[in-house]
N, C-alpha and C positions, 0 to 999 in steps of 0.2 A: 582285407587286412588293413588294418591303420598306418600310416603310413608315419614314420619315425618323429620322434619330438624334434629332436636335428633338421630334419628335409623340410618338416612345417615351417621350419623359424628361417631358412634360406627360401626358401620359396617366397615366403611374406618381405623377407627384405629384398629379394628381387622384383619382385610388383610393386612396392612405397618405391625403392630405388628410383622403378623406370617412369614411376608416375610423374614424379616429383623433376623429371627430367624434361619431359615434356610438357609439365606446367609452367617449366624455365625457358619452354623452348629453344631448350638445349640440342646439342651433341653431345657427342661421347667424348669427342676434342676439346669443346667448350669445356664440359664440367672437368675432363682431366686439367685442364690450361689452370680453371680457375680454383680447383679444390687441391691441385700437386699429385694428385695419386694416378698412377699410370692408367693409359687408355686400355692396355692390356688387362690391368686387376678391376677396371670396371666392367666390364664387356665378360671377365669372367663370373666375379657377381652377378651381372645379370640373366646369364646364362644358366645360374647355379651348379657351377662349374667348379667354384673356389667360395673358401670362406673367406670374408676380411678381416682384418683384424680390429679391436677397437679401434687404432689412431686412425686406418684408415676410412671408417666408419665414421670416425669424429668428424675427420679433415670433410668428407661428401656432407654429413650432416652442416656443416657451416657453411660450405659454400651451397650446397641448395637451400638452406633457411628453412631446413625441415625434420622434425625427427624420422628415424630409418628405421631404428630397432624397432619390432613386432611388441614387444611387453610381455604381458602373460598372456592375451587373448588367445596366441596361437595353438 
């Protein structure tokens, strides 16, 4: 069975997320410190536990210097 247009699109933004984190040679303290959005709502991102919302999407997006959203690929 296919698995939801939803699960695809958190899935894909939890793997750019944690990529994008470890190309910064981040933490999970780091990026919360330096993007504002809590250590909790990243760690459930990348869990795909929670959805983010844009701004907090936005705020990760700026401070990694990377886009997050999936696009249409997924």
């Amino acid at each position: 069975m296919e698995a939801h247009h939803g699960a695809r699109v958190a899935q894909a933004l939890a793997v750019r997320l944690q990529a994008a984190i470890e190309r910064k040679g981040w933490s999970v303290a780091e990026l919360s410190r330096t993007s504002g959005v809590a250590r909790f709502t990243i760690s459930k991102a990348l869990n795909g536990e929670a959805w983010p919302d844009l701004l907090t999407i936005a705020n990760l997006e700026r401070a990694l210097e990377t886009d997050l959203w999936p696009g249409r690929e997924v």
